[in-house]
C-alpha positions in Angstrom: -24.6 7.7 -3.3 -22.1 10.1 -4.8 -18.1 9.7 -3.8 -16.8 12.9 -4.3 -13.8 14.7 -2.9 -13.9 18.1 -1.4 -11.9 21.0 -2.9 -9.3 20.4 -0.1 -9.3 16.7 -0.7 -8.4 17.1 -4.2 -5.8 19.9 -3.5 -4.1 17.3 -0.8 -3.7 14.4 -3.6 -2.4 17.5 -6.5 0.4 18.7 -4.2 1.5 14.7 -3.3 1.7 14.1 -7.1 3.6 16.9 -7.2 6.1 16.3 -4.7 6.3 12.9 -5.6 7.2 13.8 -9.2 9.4 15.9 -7.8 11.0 13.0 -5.4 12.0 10.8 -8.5 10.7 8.1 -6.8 11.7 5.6 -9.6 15.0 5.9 -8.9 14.3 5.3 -5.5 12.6 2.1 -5.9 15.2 0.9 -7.6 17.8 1.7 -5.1 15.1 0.2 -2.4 15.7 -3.1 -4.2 19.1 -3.0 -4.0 18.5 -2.9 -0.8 19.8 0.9 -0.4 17.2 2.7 1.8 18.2 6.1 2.0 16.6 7.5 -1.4 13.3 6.0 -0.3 13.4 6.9 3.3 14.0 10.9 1.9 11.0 10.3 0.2 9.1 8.8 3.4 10.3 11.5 5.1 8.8 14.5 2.4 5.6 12.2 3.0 6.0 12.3 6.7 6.5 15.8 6.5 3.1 16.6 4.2 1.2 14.7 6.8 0.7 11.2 5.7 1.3 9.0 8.2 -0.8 11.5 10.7 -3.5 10.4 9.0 -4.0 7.1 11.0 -2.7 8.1 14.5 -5.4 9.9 16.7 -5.2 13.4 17.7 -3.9 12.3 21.4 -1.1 10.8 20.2 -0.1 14.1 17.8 -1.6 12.8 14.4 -4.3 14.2 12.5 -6.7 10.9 12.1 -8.2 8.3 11.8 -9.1 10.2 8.7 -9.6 7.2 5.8 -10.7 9.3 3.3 -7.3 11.6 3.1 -5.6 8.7 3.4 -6.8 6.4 0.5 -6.2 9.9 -1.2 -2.6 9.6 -0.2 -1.8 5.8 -0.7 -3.6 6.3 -4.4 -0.8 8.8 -5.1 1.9 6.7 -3.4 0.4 3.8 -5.6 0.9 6.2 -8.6 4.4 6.7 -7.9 5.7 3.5 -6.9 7.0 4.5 -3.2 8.7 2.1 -2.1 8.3 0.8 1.8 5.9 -0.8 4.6 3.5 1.8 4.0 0.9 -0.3 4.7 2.0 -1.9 7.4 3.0 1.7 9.6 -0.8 2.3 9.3 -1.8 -0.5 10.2 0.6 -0.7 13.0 -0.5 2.3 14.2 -4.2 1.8 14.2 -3.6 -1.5 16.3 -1.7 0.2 18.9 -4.0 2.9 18.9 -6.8 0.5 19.1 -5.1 -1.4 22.0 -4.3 2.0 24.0 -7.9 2.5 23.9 -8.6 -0.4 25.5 -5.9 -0.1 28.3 -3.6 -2.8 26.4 0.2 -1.3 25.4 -0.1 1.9 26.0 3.4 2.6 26.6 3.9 1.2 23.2 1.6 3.6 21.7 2.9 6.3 23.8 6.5 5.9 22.4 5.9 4.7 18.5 2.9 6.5 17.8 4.0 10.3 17.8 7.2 9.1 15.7 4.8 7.4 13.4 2.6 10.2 12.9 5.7 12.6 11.9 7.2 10.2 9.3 10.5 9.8 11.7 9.2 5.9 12.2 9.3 3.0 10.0 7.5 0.0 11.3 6.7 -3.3 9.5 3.8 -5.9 11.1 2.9 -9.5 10.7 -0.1 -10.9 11.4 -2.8 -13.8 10.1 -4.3 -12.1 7.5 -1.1 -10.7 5.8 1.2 -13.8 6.1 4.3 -14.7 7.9 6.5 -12.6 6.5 7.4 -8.8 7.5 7.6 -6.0 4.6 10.7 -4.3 4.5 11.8 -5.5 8.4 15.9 -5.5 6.8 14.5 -1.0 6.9 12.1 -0.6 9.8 12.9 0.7 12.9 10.5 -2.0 14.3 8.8 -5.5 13.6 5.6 -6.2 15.5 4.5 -9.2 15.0 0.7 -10.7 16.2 0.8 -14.2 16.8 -2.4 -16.0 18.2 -3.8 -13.2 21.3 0.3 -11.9 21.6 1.2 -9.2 20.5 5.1 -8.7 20.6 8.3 -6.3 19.3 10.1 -8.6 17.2 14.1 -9.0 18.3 15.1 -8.5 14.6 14.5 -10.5 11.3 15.6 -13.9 9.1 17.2 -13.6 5.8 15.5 -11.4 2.7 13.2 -13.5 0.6 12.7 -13.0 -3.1 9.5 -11.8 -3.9 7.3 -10.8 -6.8 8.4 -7.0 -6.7 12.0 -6.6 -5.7 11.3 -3.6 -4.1 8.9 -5.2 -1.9 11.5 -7.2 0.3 10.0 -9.7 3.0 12.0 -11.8 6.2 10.4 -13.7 8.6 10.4 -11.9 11.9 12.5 -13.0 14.9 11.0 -14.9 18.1 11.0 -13.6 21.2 10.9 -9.6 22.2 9.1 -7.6 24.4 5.3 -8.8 24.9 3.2 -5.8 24.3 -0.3 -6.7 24.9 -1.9 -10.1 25.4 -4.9 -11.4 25.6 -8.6 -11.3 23.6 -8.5 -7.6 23.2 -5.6 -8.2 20.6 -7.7 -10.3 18.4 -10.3 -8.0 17.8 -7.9 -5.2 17.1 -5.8 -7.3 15.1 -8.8 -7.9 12.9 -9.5 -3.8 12.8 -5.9 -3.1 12.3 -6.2 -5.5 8.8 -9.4 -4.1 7.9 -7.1 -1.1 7.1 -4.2 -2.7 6.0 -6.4 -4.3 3.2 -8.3 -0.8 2.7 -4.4 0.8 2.3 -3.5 -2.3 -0.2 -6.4 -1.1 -2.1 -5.4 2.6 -2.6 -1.9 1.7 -3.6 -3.1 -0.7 -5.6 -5.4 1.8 -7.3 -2.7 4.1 -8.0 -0.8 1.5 -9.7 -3.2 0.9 -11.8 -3.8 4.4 -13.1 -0.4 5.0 -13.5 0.3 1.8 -15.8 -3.1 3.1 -17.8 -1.4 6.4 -17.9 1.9 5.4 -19.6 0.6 2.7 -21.8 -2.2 5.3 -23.3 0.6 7.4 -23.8 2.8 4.6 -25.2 0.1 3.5 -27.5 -0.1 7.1 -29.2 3.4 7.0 -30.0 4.2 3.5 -31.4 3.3 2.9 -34.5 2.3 -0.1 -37.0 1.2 -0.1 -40.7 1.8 3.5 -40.7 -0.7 4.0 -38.1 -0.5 5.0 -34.3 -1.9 1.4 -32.3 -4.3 3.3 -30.3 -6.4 3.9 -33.4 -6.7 0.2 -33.7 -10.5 -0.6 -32.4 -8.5 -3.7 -30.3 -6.5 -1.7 -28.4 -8.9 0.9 -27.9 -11.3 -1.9 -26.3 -8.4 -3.1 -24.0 -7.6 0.2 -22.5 -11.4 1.0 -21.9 -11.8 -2.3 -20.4 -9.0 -1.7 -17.6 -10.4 2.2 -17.2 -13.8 0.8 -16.6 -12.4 -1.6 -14.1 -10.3 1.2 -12.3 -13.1 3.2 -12.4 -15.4 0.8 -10.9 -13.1 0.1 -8.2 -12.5 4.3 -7.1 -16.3 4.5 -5.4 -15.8 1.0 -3.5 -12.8 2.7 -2.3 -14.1 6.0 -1.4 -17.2 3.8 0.4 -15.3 1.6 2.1 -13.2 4.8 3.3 -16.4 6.1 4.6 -17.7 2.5 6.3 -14.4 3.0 8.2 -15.1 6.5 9.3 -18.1 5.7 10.4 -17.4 2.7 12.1 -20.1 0.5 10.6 -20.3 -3.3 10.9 -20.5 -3.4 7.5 -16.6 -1.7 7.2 -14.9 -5.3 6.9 -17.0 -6.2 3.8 -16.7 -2.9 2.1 -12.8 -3.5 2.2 -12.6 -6.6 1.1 -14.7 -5.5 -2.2 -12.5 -2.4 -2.4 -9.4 -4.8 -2.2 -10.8 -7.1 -4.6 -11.9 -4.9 -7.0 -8.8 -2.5 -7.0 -6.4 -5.3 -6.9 -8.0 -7.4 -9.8 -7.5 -3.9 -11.9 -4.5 -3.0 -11.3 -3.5 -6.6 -12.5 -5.6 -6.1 -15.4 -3.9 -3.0 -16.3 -0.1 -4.9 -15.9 -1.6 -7.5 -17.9 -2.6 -4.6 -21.0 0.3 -2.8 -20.2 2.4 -5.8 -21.1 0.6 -6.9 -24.1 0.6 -3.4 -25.6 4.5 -2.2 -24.7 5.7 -6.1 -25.8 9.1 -6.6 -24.6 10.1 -3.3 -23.3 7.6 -4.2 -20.7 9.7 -6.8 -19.0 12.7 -4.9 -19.7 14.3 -3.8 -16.1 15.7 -0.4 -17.2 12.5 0.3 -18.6 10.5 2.2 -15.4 7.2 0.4 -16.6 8.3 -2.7 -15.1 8.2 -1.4 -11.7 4.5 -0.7 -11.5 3.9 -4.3 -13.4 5.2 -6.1 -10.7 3.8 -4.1 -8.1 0.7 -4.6 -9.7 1.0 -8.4 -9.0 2.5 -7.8 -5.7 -0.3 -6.0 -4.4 -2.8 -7.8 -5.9 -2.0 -10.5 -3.3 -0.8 -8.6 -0.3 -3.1 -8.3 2.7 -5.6 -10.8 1.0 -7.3 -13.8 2.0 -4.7 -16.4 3.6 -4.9 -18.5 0.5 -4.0 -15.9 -1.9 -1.2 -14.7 0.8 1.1 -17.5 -0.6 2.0 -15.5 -3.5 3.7 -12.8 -1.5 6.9 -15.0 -1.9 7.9 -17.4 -4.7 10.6 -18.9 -2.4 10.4 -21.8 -0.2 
């Protein structure tokens, strides 16, 4: 089977690179790890504004989706420029709720987050079993849901800000308590949907992050030089770069077919995310792993934008994962 994106498809991710580049997301980032959100949230909104988060609210609720093929497009691009925020985690929150309405379970919670979603004017973080205990961004969202057991509840708040891998990736524990929004076995099964595309989101970003850190360190190696000679003319380095292409490029059609398992709504959609995950997220951390070898210490260097995508790369690499590998999302206690 061939994955290949329509003209329109393609035309989508050019004009996100392009506002995105536009954006200066960088400086964004950085300011999101300061814990200054109103750079990022500018760029949310542009994103919100292009369509993005539509992508995973149904047409009832005034979004554009479930469309999973326009929206690994997006996340790759995201992924490519570092944007920071729950990204994620607002589509997966939306397709639970969706999920739930569907099934006559919080409908009044869909009916009131959903439409703000799906017009980038809502930021919402979510816990649940398969992506740890701890809420991205909640310190920026304008809610925490949190799924605990068959509950499903609106978080009061959030604990302190934990340290984490990426510093722009900034994670609190939610708050007990809150509004019950739906409880029972139905929550369980749309829990496990709603992570199905968490994971499958991961995936994309994770992508893009790994084709952006190939993209500057091919570029890097052209320029610096050693024994006269550019390092990308050395065979070594030309092996290590074709390695982590091959890997990302290996990992773009599981993406692209677990997009369409999804869409179609196959049994086999869980399994074709998880290889996507695996396979984007182990080359993205391949290419973080090159990219520091070949830029030496400029790569750990903080003023130095490559460093941002390197620790994404590890970030996401373990976000929305199996529970054991879920651990790494924090280094703190």
């Amino acid at each position: 089977m061939r994955f290949l994106l329509d003209q329109e498809q393609k035309e989508f991710g050019h004009t996100l690179d392009r506002m995105l580049t536009a954006a200066g997301a960088p400086g964004a980032v950085r300011a999101w790890g300061r814990g200054e959100h109103e750079p990022g949230r500018a760029v949310w909104g542009r994103l919100g504004d292009a369509g993005v988060f539509a992508l995973a609210v149904p047409g009832a609720y005034e979004g554009a989706g479930p469309l999973p093929v326009e929206l690994a497009v997006a996340y790759v691009e995201a992924g490519r420029h570092g944007v920071p925020g729950p990204l994620v985690e607002t589509a997966a929150a939306a397709v639970l709720l969706a999920t739930l309405a569907e099934h006559g379970d919080a409908a009044a919670a869909a009916k009131e987050w959903l439409p703000r979603i799906a017009a980038g004017q809502a930021m919402v973080t979510l816990t649940a079993p398969a992506g740890g205990p701890y809420a991205l961004d909640a310190d920026a969202a304008d809610a925490v849901f949190a799924v605990e057991g068959g509950r499903l509840r609106a978080a009061l708040g959030h604990g302190p800000v934990q340290p984490s891998l990426d510093p722009a990736r900034r994670l609190a524990r939610p708050l007990g308590g809150g509004e019950t929004l739906a409880n029972g076995p139905a929550v369980a099964a749309a829990t496990a949907h709603a992570a199905d595309w968490a994971a499958f989101a991961t995936a994309a970003q994770a992508l893009g992050t790994g084709l952006a850190l190939l993209e500057r360190t091919v570029a890097y190696a052209k320029q610096r030089t050693q024994f006269g000679r550019p390092i990308g003319s050395f065979q070594a380095v030309k092996h290590q770069l074709a390695d982590v292409l091959v890997a990302l490029e290996f990992a773009r059609p599981l993406l692209y077919g677990a997009a369409l398992a999804l869409a179609d709504g196959t049994d086999r959609a869980g399994a074709e995310v998880a290889a996507a995950k695996v396979a984007a997220g182990e080359a993205a951390y391949a290419a973080a792993r090159t990219a520091l070898q070949l830029h030496g210490a400029i790569g750990y260097t903080d003023e130095y934008d490559l460093s941002l995508w390197i620790r994404k790369a590890r970030a996401l690499r373990a976000a929305w994962g199996s529970p054991s590998v879920c651990r790494a999302r924090v280094l703190a206690p």
